[in-house]
Biopython code that builds the backbone (N, CA, C, O; Angstrom):
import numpy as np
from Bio.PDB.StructureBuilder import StructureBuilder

atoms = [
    (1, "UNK", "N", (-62.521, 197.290, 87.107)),
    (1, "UNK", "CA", (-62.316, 196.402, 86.001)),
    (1, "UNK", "C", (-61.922, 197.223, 84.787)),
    (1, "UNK", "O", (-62.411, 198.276, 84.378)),
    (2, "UNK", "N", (-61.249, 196.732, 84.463)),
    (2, "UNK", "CA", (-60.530, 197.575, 82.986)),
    (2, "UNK", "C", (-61.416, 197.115, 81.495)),
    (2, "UNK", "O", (-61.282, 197.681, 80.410)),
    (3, "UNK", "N", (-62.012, 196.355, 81.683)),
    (3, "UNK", "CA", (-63.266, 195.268, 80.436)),
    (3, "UNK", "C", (-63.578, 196.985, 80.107)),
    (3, "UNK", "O", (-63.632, 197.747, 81.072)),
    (4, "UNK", "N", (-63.791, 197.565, 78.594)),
    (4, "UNK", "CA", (-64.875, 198.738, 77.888)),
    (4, "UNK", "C", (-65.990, 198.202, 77.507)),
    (4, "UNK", "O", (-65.829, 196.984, 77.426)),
    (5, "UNK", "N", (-66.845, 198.457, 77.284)),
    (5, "UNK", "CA", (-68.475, 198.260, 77.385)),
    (5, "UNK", "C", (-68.930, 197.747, 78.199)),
    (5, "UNK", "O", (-68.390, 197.844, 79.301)),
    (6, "UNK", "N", (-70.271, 196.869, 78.036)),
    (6, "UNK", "CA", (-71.134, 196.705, 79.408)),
    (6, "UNK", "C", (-71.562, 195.026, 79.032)),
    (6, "UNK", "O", (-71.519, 194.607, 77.875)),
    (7, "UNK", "N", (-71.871, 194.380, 79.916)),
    (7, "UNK", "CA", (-72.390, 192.905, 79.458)),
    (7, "UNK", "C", (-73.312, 192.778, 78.476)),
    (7, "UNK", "O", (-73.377, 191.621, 78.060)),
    (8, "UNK", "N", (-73.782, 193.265, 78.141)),
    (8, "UNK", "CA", (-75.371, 193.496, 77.104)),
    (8, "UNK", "C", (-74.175, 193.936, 75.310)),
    (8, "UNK", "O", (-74.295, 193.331, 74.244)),
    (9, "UNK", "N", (-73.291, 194.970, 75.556)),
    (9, "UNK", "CA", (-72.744, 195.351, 74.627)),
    (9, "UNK", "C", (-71.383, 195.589, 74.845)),
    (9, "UNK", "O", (-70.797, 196.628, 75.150)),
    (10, "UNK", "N", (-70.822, 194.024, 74.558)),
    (10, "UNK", "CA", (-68.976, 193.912, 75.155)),
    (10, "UNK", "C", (-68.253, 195.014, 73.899)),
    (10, "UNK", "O", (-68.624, 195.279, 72.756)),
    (11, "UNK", "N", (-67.371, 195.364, 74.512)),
    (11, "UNK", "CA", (-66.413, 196.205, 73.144)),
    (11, "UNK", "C", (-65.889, 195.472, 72.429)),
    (11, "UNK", "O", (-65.708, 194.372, 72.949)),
    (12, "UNK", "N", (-65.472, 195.583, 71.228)),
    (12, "UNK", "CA", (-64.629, 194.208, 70.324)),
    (12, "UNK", "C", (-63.255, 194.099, 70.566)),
    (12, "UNK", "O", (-62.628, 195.147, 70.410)),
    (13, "UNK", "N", (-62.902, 193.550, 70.755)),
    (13, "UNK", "CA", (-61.119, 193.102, 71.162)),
    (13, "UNK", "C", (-60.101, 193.381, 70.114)),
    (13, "UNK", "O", (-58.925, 193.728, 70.231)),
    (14, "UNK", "N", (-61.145, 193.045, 68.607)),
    (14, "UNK", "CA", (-60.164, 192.552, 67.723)),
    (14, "UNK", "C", (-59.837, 193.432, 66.810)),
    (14, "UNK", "O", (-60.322, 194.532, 67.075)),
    (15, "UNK", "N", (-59.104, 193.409, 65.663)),
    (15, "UNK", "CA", (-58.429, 194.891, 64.624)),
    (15, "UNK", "C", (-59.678, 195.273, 64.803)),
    (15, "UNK", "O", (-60.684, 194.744, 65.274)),
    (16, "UNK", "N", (-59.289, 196.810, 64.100)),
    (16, "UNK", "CA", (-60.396, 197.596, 63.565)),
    (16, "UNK", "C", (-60.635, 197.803, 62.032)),
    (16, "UNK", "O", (-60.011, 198.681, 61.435)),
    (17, "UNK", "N", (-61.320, 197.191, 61.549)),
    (17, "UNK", "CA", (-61.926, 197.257, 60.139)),
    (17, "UNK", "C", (-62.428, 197.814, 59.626)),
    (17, "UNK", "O", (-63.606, 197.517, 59.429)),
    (18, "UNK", "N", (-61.787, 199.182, 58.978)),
    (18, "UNK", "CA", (-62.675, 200.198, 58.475)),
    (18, "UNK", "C", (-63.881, 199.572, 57.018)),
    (18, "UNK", "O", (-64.998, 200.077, 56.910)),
    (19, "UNK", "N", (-63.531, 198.777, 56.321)),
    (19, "UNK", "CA", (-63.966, 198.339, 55.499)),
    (19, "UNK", "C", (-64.358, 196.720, 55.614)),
    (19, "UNK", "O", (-63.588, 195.890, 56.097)),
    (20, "UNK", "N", (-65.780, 196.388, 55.052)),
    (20, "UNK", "CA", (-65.978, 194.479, 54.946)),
    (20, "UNK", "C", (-65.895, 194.367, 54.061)),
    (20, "UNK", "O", (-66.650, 193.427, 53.811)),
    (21, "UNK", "N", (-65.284, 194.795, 52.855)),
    (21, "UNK", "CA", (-65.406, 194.182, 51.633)),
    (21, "UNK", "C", (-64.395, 193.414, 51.587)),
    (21, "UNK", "O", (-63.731, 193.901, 52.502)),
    (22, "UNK", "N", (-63.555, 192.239, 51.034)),
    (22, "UNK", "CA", (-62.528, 191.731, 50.647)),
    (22, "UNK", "C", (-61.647, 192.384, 49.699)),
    (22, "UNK", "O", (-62.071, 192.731, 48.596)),
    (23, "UNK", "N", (-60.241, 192.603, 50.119)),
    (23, "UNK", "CA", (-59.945, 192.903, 48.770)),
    (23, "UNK", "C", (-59.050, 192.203, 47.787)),
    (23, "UNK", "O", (-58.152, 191.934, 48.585)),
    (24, "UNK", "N", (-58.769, 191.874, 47.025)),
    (24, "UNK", "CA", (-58.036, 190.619, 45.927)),
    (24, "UNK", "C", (-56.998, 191.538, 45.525)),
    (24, "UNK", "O", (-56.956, 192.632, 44.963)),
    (25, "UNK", "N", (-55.670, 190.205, 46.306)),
    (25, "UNK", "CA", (-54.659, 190.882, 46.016)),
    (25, "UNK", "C", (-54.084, 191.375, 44.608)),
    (25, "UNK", "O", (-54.348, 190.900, 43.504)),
    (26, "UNK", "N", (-53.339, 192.311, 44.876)),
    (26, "UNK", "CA", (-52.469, 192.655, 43.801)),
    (26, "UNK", "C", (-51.751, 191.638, 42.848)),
    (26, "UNK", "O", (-50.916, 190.881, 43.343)),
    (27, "UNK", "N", (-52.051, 191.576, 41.413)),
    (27, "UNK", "CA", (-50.993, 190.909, 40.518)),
    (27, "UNK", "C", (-50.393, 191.571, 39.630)),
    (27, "UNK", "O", (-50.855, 192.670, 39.322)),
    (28, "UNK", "N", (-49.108, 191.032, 38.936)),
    (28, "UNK", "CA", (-48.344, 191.584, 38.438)),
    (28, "UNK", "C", (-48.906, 191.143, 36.882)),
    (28, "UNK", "O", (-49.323, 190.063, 36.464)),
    (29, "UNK", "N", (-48.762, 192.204, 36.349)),
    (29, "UNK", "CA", (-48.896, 192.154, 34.681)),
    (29, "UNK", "C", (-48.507, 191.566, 33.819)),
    (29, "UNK", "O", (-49.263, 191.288, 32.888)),
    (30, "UNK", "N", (-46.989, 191.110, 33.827)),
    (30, "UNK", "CA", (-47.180, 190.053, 32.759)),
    (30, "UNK", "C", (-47.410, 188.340, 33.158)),
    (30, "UNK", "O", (-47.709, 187.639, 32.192)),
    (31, "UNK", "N", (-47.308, 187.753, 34.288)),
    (31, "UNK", "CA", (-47.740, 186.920, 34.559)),
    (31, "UNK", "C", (-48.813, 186.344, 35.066)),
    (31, "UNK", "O", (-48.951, 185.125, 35.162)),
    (32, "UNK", "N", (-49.792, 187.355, 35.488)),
    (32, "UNK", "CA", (-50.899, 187.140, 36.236)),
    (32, "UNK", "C", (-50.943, 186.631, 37.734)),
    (32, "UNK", "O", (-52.055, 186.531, 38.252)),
    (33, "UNK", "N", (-49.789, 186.294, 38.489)),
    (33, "UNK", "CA", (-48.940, 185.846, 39.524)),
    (33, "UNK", "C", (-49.484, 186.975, 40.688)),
    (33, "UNK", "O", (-49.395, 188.185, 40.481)),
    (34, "UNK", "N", (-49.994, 186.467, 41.800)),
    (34, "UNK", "CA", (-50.254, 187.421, 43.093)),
    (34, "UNK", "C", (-48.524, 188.190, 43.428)),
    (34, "UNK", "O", (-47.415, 187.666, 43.536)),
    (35, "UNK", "N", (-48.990, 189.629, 43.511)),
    (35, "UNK", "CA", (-47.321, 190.228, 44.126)),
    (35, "UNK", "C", (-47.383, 189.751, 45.395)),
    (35, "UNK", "O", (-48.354, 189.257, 45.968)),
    (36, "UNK", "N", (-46.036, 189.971, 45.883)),
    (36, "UNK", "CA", (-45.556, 189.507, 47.222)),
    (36, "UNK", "C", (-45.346, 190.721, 47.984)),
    (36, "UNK", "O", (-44.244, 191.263, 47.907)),
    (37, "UNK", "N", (-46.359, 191.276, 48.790)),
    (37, "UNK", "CA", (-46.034, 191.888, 49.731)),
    (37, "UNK", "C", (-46.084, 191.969, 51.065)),
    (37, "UNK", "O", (-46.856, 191.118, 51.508)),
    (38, "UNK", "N", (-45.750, 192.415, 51.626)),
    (38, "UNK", "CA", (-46.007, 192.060, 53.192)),
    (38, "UNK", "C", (-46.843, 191.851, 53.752)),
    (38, "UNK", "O", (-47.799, 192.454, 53.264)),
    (39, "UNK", "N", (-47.271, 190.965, 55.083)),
    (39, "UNK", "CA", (-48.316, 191.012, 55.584)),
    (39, "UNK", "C", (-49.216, 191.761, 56.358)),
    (39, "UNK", "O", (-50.405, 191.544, 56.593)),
    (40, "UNK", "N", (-48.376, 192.801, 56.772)),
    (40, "UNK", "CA", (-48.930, 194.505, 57.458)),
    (40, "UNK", "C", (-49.900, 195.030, 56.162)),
    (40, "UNK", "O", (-51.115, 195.221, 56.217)),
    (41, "UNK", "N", (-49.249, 195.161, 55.293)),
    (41, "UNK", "CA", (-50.115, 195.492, 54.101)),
    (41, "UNK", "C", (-51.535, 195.182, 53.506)),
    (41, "UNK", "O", (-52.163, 196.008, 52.844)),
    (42, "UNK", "N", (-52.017, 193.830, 53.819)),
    (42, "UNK", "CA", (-53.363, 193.305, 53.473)),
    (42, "UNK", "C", (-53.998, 193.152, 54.329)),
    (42, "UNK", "O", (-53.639, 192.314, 55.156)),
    (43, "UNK", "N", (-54.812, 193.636, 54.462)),
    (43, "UNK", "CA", (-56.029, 193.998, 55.206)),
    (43, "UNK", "C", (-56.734, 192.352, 55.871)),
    (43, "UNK", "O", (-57.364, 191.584, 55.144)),
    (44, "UNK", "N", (-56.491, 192.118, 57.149)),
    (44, "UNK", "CA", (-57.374, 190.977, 57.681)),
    (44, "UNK", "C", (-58.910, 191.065, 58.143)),
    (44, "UNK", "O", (-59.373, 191.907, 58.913)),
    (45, "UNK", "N", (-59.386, 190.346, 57.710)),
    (45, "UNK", "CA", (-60.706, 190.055, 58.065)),
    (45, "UNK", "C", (-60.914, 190.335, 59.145)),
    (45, "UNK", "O", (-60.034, 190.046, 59.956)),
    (46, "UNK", "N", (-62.180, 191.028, 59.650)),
    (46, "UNK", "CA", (-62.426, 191.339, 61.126)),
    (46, "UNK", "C", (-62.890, 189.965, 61.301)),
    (46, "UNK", "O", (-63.552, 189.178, 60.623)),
    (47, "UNK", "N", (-62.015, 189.937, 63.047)),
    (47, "UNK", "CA", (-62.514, 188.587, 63.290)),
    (47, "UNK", "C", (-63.527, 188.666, 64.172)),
    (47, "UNK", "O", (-63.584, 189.701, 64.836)),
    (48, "UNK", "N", (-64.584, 187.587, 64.400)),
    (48, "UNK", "CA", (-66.025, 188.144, 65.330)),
    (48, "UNK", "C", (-65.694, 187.487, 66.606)),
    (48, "UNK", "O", (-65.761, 186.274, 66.803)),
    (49, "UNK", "N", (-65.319, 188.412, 67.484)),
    (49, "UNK", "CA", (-64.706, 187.952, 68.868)),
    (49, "UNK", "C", (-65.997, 187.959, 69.558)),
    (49, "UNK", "O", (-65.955, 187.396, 70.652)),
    (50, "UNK", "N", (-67.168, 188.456, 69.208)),
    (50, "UNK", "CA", (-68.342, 188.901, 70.477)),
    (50, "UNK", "C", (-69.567, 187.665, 69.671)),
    (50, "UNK", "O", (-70.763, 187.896, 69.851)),
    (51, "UNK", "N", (-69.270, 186.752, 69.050)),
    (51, "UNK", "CA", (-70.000, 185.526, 68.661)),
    (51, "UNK", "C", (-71.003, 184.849, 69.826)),
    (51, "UNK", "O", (-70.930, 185.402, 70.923)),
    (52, "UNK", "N", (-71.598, 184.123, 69.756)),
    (52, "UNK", "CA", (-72.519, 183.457, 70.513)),
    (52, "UNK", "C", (-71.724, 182.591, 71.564)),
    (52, "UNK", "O", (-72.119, 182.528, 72.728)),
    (53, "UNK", "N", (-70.776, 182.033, 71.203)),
    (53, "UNK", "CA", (-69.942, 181.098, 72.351)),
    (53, "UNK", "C", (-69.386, 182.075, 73.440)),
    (53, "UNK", "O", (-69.394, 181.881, 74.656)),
    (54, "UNK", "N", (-68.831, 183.322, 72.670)),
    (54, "UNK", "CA", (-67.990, 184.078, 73.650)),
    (54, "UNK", "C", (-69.295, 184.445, 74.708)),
    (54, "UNK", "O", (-69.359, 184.096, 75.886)),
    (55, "UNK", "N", (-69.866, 184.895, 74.287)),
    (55, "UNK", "CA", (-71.193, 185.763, 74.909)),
    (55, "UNK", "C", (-71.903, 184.412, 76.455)),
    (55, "UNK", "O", (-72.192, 184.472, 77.650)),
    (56, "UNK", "N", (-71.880, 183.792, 75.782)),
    (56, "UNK", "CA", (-72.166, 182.290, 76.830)),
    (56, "UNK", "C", (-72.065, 182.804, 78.302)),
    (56, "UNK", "O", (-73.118, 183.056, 78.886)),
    (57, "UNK", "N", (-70.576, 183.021, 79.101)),
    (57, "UNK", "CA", (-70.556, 182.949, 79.623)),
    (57, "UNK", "C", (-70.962, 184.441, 80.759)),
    (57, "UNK", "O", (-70.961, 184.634, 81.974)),
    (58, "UNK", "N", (-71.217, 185.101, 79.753)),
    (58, "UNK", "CA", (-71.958, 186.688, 80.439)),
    (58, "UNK", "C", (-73.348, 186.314, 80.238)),
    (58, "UNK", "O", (-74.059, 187.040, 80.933)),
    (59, "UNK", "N", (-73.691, 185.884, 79.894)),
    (59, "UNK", "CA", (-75.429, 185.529, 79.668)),
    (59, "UNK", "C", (-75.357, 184.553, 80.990)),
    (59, "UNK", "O", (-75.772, 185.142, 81.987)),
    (60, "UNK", "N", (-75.021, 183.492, 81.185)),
    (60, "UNK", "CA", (-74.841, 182.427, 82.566)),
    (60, "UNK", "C", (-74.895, 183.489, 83.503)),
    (60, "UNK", "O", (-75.842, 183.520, 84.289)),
    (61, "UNK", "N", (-73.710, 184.671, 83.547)),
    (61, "UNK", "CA", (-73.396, 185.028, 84.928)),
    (61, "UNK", "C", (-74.690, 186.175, 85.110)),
    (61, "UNK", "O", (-75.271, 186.286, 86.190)),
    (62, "UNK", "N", (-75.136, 187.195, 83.629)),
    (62, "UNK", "CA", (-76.483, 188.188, 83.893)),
    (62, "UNK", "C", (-77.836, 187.013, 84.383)),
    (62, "UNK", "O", (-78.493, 187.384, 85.355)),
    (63, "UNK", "N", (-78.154, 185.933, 83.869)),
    (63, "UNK", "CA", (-79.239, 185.413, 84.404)),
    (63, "UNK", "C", (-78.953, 184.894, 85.922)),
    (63, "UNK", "O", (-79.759, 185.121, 86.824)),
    (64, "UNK", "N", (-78.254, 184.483, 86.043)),
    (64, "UNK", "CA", (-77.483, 184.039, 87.136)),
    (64, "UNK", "C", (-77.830, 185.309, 88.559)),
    (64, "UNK", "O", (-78.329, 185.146, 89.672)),
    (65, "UNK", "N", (-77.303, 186.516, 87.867)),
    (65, "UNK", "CA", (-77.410, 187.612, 89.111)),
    (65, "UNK", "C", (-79.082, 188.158, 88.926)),
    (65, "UNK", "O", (-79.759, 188.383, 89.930)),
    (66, "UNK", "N", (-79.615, 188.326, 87.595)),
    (66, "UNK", "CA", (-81.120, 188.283, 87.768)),
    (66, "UNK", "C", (-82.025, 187.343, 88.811)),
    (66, "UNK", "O", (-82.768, 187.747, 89.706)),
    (67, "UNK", "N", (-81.753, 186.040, 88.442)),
    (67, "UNK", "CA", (-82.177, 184.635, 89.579)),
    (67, "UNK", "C", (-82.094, 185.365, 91.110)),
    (67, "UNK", "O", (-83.128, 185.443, 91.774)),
    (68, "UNK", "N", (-80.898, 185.859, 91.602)),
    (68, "UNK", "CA", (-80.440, 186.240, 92.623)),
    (68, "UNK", "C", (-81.445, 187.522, 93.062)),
    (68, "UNK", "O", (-82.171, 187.705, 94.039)),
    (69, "UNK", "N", (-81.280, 187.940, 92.432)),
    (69, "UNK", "CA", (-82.440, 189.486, 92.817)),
    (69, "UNK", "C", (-83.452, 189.364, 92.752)),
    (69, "UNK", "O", (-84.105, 190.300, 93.215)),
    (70, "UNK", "N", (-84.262, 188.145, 92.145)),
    (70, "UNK", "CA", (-85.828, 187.689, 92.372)),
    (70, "UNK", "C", (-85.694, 187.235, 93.723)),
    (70, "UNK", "O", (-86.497, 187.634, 94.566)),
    (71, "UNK", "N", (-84.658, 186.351, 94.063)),
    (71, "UNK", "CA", (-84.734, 185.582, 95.136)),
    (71, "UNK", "C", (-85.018, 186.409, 96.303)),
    (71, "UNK", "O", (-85.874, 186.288, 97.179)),
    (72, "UNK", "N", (-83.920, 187.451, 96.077)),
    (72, "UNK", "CA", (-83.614, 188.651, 97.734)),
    (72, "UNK", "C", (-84.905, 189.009, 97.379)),
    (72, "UNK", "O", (-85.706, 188.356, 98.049)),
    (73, "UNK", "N", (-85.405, 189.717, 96.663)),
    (73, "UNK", "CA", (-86.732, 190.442, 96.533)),
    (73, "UNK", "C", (-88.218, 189.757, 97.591)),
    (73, "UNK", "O", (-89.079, 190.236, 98.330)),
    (74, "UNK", "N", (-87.753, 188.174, 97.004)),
    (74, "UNK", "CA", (-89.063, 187.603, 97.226)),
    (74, "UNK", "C", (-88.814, 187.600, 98.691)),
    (74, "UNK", "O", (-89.722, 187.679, 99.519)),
    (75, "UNK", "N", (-87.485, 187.502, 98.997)),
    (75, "UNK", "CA", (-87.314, 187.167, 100.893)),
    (75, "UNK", "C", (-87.301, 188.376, 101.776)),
    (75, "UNK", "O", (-87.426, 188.459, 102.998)),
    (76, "UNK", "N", (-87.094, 189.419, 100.736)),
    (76, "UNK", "CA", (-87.900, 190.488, 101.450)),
    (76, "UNK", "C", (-89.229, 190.786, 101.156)),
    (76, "UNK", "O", (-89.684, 191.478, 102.067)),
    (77, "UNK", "N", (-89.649, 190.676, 100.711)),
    (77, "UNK", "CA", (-91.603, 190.587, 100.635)),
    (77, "UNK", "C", (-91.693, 190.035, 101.936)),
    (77, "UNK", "O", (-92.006, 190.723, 102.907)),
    (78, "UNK", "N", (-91.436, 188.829, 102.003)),
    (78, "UNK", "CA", (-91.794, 187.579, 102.726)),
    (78, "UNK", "C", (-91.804, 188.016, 104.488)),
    (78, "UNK", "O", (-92.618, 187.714, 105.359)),
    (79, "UNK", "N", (-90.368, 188.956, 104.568)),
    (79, "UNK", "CA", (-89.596, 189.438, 105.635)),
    (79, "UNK", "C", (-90.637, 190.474, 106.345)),
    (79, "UNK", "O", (-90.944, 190.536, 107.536)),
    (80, "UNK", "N", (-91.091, 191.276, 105.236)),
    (80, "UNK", "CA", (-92.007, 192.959, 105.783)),
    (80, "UNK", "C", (-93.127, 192.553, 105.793)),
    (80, "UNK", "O", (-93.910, 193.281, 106.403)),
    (81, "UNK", "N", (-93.787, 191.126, 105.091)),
    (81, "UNK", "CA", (-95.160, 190.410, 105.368)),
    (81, "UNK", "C", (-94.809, 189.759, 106.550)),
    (81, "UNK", "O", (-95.785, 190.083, 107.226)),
    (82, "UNK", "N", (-94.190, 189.142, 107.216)),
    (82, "UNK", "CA", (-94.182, 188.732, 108.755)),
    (82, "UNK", "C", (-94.258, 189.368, 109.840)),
    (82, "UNK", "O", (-94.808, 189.189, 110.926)),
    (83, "UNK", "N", (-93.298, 190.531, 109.143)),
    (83, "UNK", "CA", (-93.350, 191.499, 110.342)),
    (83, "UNK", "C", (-94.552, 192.290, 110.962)),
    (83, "UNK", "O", (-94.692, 192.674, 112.123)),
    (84, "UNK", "N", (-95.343, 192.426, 109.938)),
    (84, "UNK", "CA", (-96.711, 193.411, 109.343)),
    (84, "UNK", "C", (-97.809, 192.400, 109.813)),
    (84, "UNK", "O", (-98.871, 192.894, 110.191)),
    (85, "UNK", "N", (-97.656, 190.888, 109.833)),
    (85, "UNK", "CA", (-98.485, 190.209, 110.452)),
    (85, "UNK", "C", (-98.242, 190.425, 111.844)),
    (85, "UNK", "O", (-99.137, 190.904, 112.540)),
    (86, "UNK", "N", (-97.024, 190.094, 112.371)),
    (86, "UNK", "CA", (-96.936, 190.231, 113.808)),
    (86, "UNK", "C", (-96.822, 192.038, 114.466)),
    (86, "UNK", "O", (-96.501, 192.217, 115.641)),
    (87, "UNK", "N", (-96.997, 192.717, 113.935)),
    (87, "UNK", "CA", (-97.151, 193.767, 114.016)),
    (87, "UNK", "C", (-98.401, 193.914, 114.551)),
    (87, "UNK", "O", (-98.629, 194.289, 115.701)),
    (88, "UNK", "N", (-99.461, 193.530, 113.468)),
    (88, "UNK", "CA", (-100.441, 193.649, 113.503)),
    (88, "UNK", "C", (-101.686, 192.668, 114.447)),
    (88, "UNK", "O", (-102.823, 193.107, 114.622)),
    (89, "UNK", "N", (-101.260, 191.404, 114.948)),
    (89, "UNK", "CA", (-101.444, 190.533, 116.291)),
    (89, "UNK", "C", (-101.135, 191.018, 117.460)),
    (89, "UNK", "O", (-101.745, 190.641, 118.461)),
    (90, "UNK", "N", (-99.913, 192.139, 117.536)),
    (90, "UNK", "CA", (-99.492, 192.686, 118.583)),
    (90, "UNK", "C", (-100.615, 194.292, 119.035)),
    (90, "UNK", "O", (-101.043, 194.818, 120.062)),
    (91, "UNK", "N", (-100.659, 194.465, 117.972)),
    (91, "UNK", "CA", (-101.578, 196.087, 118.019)),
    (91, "UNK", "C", (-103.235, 195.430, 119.046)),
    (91, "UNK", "O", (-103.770, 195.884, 120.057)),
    (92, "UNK", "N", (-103.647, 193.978, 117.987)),
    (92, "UNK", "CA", (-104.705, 193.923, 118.127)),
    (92, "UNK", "C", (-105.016, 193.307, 120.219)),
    (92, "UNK", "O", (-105.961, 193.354, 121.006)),
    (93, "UNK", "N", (-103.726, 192.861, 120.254)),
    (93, "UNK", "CA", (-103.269, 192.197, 121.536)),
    (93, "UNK", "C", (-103.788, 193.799, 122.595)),
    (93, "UNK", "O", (-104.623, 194.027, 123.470)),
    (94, "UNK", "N", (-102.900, 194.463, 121.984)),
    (94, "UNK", "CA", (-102.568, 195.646, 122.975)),
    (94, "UNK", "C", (-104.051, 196.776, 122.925)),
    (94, "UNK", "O", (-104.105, 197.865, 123.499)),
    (95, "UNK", "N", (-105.025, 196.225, 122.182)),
    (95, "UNK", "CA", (-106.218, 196.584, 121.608)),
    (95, "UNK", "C", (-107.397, 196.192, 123.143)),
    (95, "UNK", "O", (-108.183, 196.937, 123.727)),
    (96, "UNK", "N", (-107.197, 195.348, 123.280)),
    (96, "UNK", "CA", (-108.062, 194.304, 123.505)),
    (96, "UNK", "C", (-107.509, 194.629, 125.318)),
    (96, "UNK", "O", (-108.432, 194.805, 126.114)),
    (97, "UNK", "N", (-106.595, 194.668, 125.666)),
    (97, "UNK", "CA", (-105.970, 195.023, 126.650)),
    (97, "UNK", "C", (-106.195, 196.395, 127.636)),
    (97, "UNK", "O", (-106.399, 196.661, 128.820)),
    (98, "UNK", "N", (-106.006, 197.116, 126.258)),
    (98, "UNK", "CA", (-106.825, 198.626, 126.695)),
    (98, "UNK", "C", (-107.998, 198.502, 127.268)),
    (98, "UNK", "O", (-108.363, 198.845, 128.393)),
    (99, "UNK", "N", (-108.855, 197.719, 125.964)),
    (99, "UNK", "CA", (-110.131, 197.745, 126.301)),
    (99, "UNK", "C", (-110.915, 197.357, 127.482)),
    (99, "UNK", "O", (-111.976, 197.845, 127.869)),
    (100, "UNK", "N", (-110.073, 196.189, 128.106)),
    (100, "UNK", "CA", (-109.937, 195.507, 129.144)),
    (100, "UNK", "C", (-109.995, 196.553, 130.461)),
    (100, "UNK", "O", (-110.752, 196.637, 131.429)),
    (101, "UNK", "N", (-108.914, 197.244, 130.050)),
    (101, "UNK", "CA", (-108.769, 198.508, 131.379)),
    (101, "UNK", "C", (-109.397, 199.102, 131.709)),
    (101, "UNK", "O", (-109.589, 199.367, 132.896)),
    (102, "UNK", "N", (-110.204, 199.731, 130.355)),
    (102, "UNK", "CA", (-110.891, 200.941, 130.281)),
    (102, "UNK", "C", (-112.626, 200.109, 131.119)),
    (102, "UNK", "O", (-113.366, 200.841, 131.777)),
    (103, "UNK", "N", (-112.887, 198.958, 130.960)),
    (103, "UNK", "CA", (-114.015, 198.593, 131.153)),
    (103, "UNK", "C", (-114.101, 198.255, 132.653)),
    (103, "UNK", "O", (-115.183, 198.280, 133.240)),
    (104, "UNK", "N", (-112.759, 197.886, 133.361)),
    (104, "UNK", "CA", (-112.397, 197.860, 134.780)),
    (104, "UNK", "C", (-112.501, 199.275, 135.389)),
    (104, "UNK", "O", (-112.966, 199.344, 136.527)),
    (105, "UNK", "N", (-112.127, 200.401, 134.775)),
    (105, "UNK", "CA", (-112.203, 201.563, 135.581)),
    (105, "UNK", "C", (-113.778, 201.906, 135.138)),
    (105, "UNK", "O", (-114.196, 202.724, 135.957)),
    (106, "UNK", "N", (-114.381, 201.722, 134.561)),
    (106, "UNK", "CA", (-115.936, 201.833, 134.385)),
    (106, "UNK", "C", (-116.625, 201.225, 135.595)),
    (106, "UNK", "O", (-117.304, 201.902, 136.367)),
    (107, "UNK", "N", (-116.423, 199.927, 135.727)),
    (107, "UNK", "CA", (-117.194, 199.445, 136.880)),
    (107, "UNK", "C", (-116.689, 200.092, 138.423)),
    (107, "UNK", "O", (-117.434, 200.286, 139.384)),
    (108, "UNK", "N", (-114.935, 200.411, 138.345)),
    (108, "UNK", "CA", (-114.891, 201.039, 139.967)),
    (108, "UNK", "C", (-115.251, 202.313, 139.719)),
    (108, "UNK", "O", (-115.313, 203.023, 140.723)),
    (109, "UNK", "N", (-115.540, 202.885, 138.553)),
    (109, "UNK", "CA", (-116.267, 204.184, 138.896)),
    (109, "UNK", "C", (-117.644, 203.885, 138.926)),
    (109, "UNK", "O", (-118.181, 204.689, 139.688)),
    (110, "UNK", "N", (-118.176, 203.373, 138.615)),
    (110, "UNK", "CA", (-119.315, 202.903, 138.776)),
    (110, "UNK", "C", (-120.055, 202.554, 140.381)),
    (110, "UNK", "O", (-121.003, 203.106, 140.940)),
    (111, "UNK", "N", (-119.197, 201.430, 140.809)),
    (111, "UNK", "CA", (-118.983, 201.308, 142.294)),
    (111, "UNK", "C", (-118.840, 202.237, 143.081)),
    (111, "UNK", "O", (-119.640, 202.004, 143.987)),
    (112, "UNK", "N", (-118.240, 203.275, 143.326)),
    (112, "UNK", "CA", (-117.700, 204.474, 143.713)),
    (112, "UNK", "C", (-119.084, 205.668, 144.034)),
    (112, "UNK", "O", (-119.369, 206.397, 144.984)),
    (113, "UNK", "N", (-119.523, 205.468, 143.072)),
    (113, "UNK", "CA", (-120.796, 205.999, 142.620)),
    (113, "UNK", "C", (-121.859, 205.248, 143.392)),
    (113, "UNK", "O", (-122.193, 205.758, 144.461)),
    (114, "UNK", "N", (-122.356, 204.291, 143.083)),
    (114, "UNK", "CA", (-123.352, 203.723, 143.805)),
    (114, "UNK", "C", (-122.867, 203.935, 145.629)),
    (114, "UNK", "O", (-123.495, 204.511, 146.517)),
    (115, "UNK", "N", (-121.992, 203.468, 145.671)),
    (115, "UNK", "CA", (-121.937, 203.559, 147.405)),
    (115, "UNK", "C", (-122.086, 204.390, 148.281)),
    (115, "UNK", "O", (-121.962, 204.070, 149.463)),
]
sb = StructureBuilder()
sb.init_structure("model")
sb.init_model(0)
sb.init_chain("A")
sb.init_seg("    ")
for serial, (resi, resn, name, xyz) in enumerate(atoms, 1):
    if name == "N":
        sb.init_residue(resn, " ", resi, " ")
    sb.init_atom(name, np.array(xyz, "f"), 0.0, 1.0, " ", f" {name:<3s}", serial, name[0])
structure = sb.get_structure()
């Protein structure tokens, strides 16, 4: 993108205004009459291109992509908490299973023994 600055702080588009003061044109001396000079010559008002309306639609699109990154965030929470549950049903599965084994080879050693 060719846009200079950043959404938070757009660059200004418009002249560059070394000075805000106004300045009152030139008149001629014996009539009191504004001179006529060109319009390159008098200094225009900086105009405020980065105003509240302009700004509108970068504020829509930054909350907009904020909204979006709560959202992914929360659906990954959500994602590594499911997994971490069934993770953890599976451990206790495979827990219980062992235990199962280990208490079967107890009794045929057990058996083994007595006979």
């Amino acid at each position: 993108m060719n846009a200079h600055g950043t959404i938070g702080r757009p660059a200004a588009h418009g002249p560059d205004d070394t000075g805000t003061t106004l300045v009152h044109p030139p008149t001629t001396e014996h009539t009191g009459a504004p001179r006529a000079e060109p319009a390159a010559a008098t200094p225009r008002r900086k105009q405020n291109r980065n105003s509240t309306l302009h700004l509108i639609q970068e504020a829509l699109a930054r909350s907009h992509m904020e909204e979006r990154v709560r959202t992914a965030e929360a659906e990954r929470r959500a994602h590594r908490l499911a997994i971490a549950d069934r993770l953890e049903r599976r451990s206790r599965r495979l827990q219980s299973r062992a235990e199962r084994a280990s208490l079967r080879a107890r009794r045929a050693l057990a058996r083994a023994i007595t006979l």
